[in-house]
Structures are given as structure tokens and as C-alpha cells.
N, C-alpha and C positions, 0 to 999 in steps of 0.2 A: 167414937173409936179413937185409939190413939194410936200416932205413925210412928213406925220404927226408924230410929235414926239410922241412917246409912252408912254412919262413918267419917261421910264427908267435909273435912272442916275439923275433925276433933284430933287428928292424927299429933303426937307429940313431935317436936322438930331439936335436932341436934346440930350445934356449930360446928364446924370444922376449920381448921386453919392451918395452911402449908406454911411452916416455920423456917423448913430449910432445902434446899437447892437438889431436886435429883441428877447433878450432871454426872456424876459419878456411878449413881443405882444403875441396875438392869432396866433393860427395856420394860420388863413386865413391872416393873414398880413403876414407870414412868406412865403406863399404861392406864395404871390404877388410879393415881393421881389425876390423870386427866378424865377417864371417866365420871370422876365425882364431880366436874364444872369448873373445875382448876383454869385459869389462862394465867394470873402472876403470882409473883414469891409476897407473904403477908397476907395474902388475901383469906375473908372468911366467905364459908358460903353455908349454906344452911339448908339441913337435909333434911327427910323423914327419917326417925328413930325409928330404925329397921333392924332385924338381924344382918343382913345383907349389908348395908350399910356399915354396920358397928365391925363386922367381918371383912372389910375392905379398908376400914382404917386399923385396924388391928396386925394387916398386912404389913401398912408398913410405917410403924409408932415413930421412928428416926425423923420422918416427912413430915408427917400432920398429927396435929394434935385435935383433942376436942376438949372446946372453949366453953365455961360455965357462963 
């Protein structure tokens, strides 16, 4: 019999990269920012390709970009 894959392992992953400074944005983009794993400016970090996700950088395009 053959096993069904779980998922586990195959999920697609997207970069992200804080380009520029929130000192200026609102708290709630600061917020955002940091939920994604953010601690410094340049930094990439690298996510599951989610709606959720795609929907939290889409927030806020000024701040973070996503890296090919």
C-alpha cells in the first residue's frame, strides 16, 4: 500500500527582507514587522508561502520586500 504524504517537508518557502526603517510607521506596522521574525534593518528571513503571510507583507510594501 502506498503512504500518503503529509505535507510535511514539501511546503513552498518565501524570503522576505526589511529594507527600510519603521521609526516613523504606526505601531501596528511595527507590529507586523515584528511578528514575521524581524530583530534588524537588512535582514532576510524566510517563511512558509502562505496567504497569511503574502497578506502581512502586502501590509506593509514600504518596509519589506520579498526576495527572489
Amino acid at each position: 500500500m502506498s503512504e500518503k504524504n503529509s505535507g510535511k517537508g514539501t511546503t513552498a518557502k518565501v524570503k522576505i527582507k526589511w529594507y527600510r526603517s519603521y521609526i516613523a510607521s504606526p505601531e501596528t506596522h511595527k507590529v507586523i514587522v515584528r511578528s514575521l521574525g524581524f530583530t534588524k534593518l537588512q535582514q532576510v528571513v524566510e517563511r512558509p508561502d502562505t496567504p497569511s503571510t503574502r497578506g502581512a507583507v502586502a501590509k506593509v510594501p514600504h518596509l519589506l520586500k520579498i526576495v527572489e
